[in-house]
N, C-alpha and C positions, 0 to 999 in steps of 0.2 A: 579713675582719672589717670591719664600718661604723667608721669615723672617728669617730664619735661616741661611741661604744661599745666603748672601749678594753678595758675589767675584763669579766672574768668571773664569771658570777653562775649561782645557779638558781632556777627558778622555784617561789614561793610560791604556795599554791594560792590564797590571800586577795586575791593581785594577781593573779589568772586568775580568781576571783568579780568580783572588781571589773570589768576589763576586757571582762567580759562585761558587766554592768549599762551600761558608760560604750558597749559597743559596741551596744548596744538600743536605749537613750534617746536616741543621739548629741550630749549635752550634758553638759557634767562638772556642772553645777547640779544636772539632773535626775537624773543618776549619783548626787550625795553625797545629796539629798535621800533617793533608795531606798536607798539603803545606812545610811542616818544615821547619815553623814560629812558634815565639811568637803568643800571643792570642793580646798581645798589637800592632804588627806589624798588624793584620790584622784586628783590629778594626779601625787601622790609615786610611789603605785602603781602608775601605768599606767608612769612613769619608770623604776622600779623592773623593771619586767617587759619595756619597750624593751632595757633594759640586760643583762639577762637573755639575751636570743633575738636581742642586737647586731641589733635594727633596728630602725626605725619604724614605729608599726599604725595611726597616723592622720596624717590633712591637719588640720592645728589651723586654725581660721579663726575668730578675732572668737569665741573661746569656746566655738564648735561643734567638734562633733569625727564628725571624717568619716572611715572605714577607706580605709586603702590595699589595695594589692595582698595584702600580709603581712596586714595586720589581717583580713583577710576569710580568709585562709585559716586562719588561727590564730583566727577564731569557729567557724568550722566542726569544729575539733575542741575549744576549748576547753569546751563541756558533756556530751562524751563523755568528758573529760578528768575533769570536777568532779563528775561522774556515779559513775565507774568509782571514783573517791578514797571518795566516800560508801558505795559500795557494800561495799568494801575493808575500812572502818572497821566497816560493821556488822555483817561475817560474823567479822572477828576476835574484837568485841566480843560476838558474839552476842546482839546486839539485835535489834529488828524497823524499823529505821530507813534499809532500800535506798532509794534514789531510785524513785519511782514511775513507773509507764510514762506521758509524758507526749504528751497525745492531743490533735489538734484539729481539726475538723471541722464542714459545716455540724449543726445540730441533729435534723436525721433521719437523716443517718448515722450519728450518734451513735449515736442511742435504738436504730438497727437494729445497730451492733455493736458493743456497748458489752457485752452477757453475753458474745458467742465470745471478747473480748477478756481481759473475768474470768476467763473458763473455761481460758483458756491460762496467763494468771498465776498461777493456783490449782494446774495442773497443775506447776509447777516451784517450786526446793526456793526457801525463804524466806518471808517475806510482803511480797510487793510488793503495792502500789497503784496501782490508773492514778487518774489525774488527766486530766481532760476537759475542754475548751476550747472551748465553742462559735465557731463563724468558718468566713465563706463560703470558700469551694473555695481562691481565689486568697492567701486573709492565711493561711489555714492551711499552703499551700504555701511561702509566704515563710519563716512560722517555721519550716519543716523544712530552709529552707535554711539559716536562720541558727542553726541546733542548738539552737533555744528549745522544742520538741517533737520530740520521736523516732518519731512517726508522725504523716501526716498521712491523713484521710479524703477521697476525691474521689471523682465521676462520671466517664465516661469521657471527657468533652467539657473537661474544666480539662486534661488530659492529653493533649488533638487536640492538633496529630500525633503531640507525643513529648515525656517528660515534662523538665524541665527538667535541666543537666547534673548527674550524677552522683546522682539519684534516680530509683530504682527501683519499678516497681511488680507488685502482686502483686492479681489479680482475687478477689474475695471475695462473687462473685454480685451477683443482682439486685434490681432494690426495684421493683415493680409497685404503682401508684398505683389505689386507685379511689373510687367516690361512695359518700360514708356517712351516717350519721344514727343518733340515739339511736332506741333500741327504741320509744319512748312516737310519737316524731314521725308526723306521719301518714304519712309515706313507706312505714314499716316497716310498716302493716297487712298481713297475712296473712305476716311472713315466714316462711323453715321453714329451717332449717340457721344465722341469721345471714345467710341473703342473701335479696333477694325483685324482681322482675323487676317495671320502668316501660318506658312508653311516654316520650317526648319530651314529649309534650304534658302529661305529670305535673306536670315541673318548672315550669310555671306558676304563678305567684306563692311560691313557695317561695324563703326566705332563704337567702345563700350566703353563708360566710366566707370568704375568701382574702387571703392576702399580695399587697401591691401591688409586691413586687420576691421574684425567684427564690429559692426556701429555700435554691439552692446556690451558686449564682455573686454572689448582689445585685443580679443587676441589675436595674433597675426596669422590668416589663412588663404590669402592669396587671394585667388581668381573667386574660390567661395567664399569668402566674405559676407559679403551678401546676403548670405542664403539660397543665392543662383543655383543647380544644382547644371555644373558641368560637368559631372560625369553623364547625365542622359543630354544634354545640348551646349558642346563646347564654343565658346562664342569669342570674339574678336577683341580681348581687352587692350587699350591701344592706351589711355588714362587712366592713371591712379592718383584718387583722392580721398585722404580719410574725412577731411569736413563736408558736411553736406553743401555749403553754400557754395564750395566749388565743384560738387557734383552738378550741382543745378541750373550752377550757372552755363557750365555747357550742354546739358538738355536742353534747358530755355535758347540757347544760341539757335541750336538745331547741329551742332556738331556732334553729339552724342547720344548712347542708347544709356539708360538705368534702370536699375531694379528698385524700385523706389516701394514706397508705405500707399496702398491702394488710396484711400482718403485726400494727401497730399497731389495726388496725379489728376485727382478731380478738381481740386481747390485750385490747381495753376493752371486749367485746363489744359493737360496732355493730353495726348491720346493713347490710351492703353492698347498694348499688343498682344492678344489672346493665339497662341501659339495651340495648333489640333493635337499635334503631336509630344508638345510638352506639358500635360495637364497638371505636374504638382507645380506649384506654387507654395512659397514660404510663408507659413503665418506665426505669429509670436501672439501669446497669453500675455495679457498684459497685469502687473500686480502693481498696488502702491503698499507698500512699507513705512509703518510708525513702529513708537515706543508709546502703548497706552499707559503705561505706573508711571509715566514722567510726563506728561503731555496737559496742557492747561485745558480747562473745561473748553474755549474758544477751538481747540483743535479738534477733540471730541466730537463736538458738535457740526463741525465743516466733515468731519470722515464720514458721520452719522448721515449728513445729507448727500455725500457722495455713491454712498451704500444705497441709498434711497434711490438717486435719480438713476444710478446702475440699476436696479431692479426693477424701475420702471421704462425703463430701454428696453429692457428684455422680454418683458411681458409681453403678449400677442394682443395684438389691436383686436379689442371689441368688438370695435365697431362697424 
């Protein structure tokens, strides 16, 4: 037993909400402000909850509040914890109020499994929600580790050599990048299926949009961003945007050229530009990242059919 914490107590789930807010923000200000509490109400709580689990979860300094050893471990389970409570309450009650599958990822991973991800929640008994979190490779992994999302989306390069302790990951195919353009654009003249074949010397004077930092990592690389590779086909960047929805939106005008996510150039119907002379093409591995020793049986069983329906994609037709 800590010295400190003589009495025996249990733990309130209100002072495990809380501790988790105070444990995010790492400032009891910014703590009571989210919660809209006093700073003294929610210093009660975290007291309340030290006394509880007879130890200490923070380095208090000058007002900051900084986890320790305990506090870190006791994040990691406490929204598995406030997860499994809400879930609890709503199958008793029989309401539709589960905790939603909470997702976070850069925004083309997203957009690429955001339906298998429906399609698995749909498949199982309740009506759960996911909830989506746009964020580069590295803040999305962070919040998987501090249990603020229950999946995170990555490439397989956030994950070189091995993903960090105690998450796992599970391969969920690939995202093949290529050259698009609206149908009207002059690119697209004579196309036939949604694709249509240029020379190099096409892309002369023709407008390109691109993000000036990586859609997955952030990091800031210019014209390659993308994945474009201009050292073999330097091209005409005239726009830069790092959100996609203002990439697209000038595609879809027909003002602009992009390097978009193969899948996405079909679903808005582009028309993809298959270049003779440029045959690489960017493809990203795509991973989904949990924490299975913390994760409710209901999560479990959503990754277990996603593993599923991935290996049934990949199997060779029969038939």
């Amino acid at each position: 037993m800590h010295p400190c914490f003589p009495s025996v107590h249990s733990v309130n789930l209100d002072d495990l909400r809380t501790f988790s807010e105070a444990a995010r923000r790492g400032s009891l200000r910014q703590a009571a402000e989210a919660l809209h509490a006093s700073s003294s109400a929610v210093s009660k709580a975290l007291r309340r909850l030290e006394a509880a689990l007879q130890a200490p979860l923070f380095d208090r300094r000058a007002g900051a509040l900084q986890l320790n050893e305990d506090g870190r471990r006791l994040q990691r389970r406490a929204q598995a914890l406030l997860s499994l409570a809400q879930d609890t309450l709503a199958e008793f009650r029989g309401d539709r109020h589960a905790s939603p599958l909470r997702v976070s990822g850069p925004a083309l991973l997203l957009a690429r499994l955001a339906p298998a991800l429906v399609a698995a929640l749909d498949a199982q008994p309740g009506a759960r929600g996911l909830a989506a979190a746009d964020a580069y490779e590295e803040a999305a992994l962070a919040a998987l580790e501090r249990a603020e999302v229950d999946l995170a989306l990555v490439t397989a390069v956030a994950i070189s050599p091995a993903p960090p302790a105690g998450i796992e990951t599970l391969p969920l195919g690939r995202l093949p990048l290529c050259l698009a353009v609206h149908r009207q654009h002059p690119l697209a003249a004579g196309a036939n299926a949604g694709c249509v074949q240029r020379r190099l010397q096409d892309l002369q004077g023709v407008d390109f949009v691109a993000p000036l930092r990586s859609p997955f990592c952030g990091i800031a690389r210019g014209a390659r961003a993308d994945g474009w590779r201009e050292d073999l086909a330097p091209r005409q960047v005239r726009h830069w945007a790092d959100d996609l929805p203002t990439r697209l939106a000038l595609v879809l005008s027909g003002q602009a050229a992009a390097y978009l996510p193969e899948d996405m150039v079909g679903a808005l119907g582009l028309v993809r530009i298959a270049l003779a002379e440029h045959p690489h093409d960017c493809v990203e591995s795509l991973y989904l990242a949990w924490q299975p020793a913390t994760a409710p049986g209901w999560l479990h069983a959503l990754v277990d059919a996603l593993r599923q329906a991935h290996a049934d994609a990949a199997r060779p037709d029969q038939g």
